[in-house]
BAMAR-415299 format. One record per atom (N, C-alpha, C): y, x, z; atom name; residue in one letter; residue number from 1. Coordinates in steps of 0.001 Angstrom, whole numbers, plus 500000, padded with zeros to 6 digits. Each point is the difference from the previous one (the first is absolute). Layout:
N
+--------+--------+--------+------+------+-----+
|     yy |     xx |     zz | site | code | pos |
+--------+--------+--------+------+------+-----+
|      Y |      X |      Z |   CA |    A | NUM |
...
+--------+--------+--------+------+------+-----+
This chain:
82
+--------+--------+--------+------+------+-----+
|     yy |     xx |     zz | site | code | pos |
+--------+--------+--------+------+------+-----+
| 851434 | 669329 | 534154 |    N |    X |   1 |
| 499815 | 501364 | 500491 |   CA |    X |   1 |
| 500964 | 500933 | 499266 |    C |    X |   1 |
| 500796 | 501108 | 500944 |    N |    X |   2 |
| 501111 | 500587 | 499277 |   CA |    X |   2 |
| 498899 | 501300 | 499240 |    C |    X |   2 |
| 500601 | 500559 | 498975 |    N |    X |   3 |
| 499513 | 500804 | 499397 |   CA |    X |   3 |
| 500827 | 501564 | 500887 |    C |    X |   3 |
| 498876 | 500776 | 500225 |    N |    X |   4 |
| 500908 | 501441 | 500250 |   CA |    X |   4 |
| 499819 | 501204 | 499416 |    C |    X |   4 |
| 501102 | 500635 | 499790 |    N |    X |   5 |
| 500003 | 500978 | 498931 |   CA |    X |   5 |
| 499225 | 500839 | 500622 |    C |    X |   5 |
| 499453 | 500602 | 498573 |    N |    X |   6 |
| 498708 | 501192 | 500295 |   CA |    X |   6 |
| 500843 | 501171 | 498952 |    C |    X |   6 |
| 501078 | 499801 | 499509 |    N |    X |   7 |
| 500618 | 501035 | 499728 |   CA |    X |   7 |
| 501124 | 500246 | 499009 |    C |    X |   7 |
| 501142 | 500622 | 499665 |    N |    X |   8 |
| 500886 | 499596 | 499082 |   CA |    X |   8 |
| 500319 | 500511 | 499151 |    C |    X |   8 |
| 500749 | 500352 | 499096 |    N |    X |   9 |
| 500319 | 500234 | 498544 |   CA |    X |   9 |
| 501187 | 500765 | 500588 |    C |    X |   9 |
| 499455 | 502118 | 499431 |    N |    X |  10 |
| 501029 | 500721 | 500380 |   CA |    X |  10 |
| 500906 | 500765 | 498607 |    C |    X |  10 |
| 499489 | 499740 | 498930 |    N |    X |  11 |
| 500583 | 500227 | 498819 |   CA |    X |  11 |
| 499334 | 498973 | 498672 |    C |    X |  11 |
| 500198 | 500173 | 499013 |    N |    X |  12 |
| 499189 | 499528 | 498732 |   CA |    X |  12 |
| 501042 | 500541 | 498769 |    C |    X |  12 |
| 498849 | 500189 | 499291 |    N |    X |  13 |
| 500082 | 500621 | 498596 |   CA |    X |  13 |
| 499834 | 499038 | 499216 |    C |    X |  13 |
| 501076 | 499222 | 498873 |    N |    X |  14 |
| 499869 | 499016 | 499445 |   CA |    X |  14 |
| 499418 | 500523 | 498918 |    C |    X |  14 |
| 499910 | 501143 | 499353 |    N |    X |  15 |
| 499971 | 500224 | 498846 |   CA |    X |  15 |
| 498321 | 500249 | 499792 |    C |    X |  15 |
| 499591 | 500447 | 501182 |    N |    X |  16 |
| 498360 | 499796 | 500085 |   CA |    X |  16 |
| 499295 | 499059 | 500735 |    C |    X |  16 |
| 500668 | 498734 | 500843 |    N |    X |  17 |
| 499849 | 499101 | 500485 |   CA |    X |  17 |
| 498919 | 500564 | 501250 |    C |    X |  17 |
| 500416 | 500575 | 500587 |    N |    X |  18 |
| 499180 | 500645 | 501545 |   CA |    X |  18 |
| 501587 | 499942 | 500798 |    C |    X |  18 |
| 499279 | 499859 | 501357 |    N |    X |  19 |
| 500842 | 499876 | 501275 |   CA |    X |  19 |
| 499615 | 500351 | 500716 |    C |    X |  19 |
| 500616 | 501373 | 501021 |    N |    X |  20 |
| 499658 | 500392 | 501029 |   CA |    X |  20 |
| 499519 | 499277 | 501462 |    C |    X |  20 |
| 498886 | 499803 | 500345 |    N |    X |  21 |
| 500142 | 499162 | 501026 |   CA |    X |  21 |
| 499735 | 500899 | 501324 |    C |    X |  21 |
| 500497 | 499811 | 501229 |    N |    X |  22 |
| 499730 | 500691 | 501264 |   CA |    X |  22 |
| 499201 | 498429 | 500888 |    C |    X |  22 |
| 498609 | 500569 | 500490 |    N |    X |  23 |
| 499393 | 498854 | 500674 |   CA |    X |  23 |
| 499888 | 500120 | 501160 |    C |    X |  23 |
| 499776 | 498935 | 500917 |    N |    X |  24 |
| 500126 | 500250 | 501302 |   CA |    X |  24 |
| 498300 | 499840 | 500587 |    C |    X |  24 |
| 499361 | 500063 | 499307 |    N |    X |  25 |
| 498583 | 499799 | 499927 |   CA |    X |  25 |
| 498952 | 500651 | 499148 |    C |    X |  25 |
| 498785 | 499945 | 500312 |    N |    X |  26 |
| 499464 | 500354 | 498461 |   CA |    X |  26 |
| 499622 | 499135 | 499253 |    C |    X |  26 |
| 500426 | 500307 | 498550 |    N |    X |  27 |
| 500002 | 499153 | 498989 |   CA |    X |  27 |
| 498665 | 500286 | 498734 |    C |    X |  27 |
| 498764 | 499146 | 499820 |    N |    X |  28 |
| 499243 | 500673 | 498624 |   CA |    X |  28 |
| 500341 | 499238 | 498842 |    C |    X |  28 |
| 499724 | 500856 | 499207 |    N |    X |  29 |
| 500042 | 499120 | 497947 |   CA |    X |  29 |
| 499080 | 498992 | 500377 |    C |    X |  29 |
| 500350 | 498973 | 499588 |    N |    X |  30 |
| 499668 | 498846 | 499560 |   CA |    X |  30 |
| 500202 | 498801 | 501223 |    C |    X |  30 |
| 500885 | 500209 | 500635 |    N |    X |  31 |
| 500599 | 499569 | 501066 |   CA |    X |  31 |
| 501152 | 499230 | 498848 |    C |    X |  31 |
| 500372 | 498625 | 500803 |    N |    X |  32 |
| 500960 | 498865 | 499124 |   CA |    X |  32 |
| 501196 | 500194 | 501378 |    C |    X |  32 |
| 501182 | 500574 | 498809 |    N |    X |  33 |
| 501217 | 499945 | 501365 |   CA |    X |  33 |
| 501399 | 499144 | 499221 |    C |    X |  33 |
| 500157 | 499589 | 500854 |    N |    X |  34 |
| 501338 | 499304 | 499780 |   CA |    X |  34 |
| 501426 | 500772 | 499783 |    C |    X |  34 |
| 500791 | 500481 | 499432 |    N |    X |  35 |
| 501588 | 500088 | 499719 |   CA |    X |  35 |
| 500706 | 499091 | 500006 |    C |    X |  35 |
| 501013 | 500157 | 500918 |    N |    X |  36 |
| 501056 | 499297 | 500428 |   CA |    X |  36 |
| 501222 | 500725 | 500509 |    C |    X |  36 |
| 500944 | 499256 | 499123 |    N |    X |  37 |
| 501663 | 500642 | 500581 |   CA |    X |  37 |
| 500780 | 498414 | 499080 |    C |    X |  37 |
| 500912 | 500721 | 499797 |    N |    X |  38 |
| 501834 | 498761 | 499817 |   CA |    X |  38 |
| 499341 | 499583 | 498849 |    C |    X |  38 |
| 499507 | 501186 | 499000 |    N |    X |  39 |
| 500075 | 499415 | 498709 |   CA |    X |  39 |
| 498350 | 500105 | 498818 |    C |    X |  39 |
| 499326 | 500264 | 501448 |    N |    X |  40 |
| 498644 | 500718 | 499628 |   CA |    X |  40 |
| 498694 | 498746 | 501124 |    C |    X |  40 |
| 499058 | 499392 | 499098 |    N |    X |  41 |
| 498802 | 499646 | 500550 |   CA |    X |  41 |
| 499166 | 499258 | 499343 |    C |    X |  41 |
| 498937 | 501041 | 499857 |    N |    X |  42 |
| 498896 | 500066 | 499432 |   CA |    X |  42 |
| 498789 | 500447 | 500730 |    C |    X |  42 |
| 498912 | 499593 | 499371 |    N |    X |  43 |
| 498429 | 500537 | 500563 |   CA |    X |  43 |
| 499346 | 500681 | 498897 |    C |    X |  43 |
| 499401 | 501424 | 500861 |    N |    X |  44 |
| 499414 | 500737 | 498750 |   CA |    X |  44 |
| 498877 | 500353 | 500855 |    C |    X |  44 |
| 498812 | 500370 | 499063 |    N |    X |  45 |
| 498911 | 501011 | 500739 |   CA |    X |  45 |
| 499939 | 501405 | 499788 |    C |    X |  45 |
| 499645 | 501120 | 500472 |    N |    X |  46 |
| 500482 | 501186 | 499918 |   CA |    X |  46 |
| 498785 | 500807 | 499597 |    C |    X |  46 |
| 500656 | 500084 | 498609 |    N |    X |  47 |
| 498809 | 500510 | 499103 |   CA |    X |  47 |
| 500341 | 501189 | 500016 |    C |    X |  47 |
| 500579 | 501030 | 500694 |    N |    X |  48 |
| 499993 | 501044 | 500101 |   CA |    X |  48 |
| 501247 | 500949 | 500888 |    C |    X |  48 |
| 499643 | 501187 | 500544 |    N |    X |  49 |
| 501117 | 500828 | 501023 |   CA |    X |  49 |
| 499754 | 501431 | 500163 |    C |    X |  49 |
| 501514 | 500274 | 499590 |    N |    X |  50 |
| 499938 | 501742 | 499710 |   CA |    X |  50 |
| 500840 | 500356 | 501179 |    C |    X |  50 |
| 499416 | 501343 | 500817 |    N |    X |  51 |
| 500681 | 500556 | 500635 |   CA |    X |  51 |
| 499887 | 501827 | 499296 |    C |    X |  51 |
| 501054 | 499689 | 500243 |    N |    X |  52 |
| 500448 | 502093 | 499482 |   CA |    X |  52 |
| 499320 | 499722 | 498325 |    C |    X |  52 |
| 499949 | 499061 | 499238 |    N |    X |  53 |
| 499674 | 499993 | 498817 |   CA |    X |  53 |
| 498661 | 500066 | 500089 |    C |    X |  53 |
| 499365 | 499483 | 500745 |    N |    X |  54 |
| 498162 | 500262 | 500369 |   CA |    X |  54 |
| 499515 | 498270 | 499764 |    C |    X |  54 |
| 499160 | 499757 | 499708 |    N |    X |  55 |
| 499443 | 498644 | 500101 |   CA |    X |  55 |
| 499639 | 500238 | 501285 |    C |    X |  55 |
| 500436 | 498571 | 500943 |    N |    X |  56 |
| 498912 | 500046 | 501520 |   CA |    X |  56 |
| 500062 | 498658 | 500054 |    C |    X |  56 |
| 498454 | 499668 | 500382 |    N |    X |  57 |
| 499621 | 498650 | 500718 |   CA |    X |  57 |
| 500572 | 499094 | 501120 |    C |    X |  57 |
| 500871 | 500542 | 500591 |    N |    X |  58 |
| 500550 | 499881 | 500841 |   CA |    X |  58 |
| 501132 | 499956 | 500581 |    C |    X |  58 |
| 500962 | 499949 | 500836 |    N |    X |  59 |
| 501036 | 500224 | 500463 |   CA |    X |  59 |
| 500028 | 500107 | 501412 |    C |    X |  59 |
| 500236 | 501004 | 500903 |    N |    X |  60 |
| 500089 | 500373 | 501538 |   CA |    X |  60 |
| 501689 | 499328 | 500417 |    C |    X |  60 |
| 499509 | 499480 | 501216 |    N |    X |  61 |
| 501284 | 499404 | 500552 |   CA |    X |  61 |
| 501157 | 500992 | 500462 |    C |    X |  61 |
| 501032 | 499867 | 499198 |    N |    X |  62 |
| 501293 | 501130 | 499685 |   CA |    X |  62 |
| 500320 | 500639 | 498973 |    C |    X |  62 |
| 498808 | 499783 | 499403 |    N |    X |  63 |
| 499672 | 501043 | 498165 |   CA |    X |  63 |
| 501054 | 498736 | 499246 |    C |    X |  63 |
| 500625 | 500938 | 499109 |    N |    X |  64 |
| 500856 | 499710 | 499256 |   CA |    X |  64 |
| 499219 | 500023 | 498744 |    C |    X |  64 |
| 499467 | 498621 | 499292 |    N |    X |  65 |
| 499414 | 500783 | 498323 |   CA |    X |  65 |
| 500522 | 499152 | 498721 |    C |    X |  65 |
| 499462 | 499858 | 499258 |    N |    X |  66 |
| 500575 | 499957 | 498892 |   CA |    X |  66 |
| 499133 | 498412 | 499099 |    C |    X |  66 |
| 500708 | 499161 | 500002 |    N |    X |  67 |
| 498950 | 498720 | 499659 |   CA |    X |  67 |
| 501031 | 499556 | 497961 |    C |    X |  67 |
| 498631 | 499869 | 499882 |    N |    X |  68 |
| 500632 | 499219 | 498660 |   CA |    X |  68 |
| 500384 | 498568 | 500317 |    C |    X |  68 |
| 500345 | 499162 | 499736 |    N |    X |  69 |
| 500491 | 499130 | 500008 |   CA |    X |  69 |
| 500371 | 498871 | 498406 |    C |    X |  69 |
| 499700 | 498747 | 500175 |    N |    X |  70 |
| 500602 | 499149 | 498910 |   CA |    X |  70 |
| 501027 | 499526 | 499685 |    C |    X |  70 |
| 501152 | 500001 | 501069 |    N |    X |  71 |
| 501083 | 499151 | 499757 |   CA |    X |  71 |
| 500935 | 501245 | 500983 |    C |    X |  71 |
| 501493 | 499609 | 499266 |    N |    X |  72 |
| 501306 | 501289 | 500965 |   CA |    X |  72 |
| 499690 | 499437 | 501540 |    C |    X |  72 |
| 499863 | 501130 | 501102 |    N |    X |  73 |
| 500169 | 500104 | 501411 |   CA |    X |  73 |
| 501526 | 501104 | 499862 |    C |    X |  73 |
| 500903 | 499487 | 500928 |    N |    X |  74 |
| 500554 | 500975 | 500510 |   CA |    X |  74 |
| 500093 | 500274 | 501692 |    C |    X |  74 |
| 500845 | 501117 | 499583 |    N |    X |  75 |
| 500030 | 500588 | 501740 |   CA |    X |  75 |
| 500268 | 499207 | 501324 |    C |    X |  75 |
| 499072 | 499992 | 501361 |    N |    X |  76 |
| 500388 | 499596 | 500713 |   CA |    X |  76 |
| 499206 | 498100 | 499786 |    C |    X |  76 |
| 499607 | 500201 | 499195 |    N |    X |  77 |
| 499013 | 498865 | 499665 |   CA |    X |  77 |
| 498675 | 500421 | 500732 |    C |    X |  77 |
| 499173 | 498639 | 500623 |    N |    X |  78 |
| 498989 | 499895 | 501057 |   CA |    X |  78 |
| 498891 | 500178 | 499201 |    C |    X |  78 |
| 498745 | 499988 | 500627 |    N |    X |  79 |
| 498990 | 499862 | 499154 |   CA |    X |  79 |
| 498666 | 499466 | 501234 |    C |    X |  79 |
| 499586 | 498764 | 499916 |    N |    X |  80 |
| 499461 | 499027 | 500950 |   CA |    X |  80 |
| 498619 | 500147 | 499761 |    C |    X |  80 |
| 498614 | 499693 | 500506 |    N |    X |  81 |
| 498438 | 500015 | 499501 |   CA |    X |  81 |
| 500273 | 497860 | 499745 |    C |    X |  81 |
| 499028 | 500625 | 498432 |    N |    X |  82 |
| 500315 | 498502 | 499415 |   CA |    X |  82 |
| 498389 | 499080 | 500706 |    C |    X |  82 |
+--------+--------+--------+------+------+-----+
């Protein structure tokens, strides 16, 4: 079964290890998503998501927010439901 993206990697901040993600769905914390690109793939669970610097439970399909992350994602990198 092919995996399909639920949304991708539109910036990241290495220095605080968060990456902007834009989803094409809605997304909640504690949801397990996959990252994938050339040089990036890993599985994380999403222990947390800031929009406008706010904690929210959630993510609305198109909302751009803000995920911590364990390992470098860069731009233009996928992000799959694990």
């Amino acid at each position: 079964m092919e995996e399909k993206p639920i949304g991708k990697i539109t910036h990241y901040y290495g220095k605080i290890g968060v990456a902007i993600v834009k989803f094409n769905r809605e997304v909640k914390v504690g949801e397990r998503v996959h990252f994938k690109g050339p040089h990036t793939d890993f599985t994380q669970q999403l222990s947390s998501m800031q929009y406008n610097h706010q904690d929210i439970e959630s993510a609305k399909k198109g909302q751009e927010v803000g995920i911590k992350v364990e390992q470098k994602v860069r731009e233009g990198d996928e992000v799959y439901e694990a």
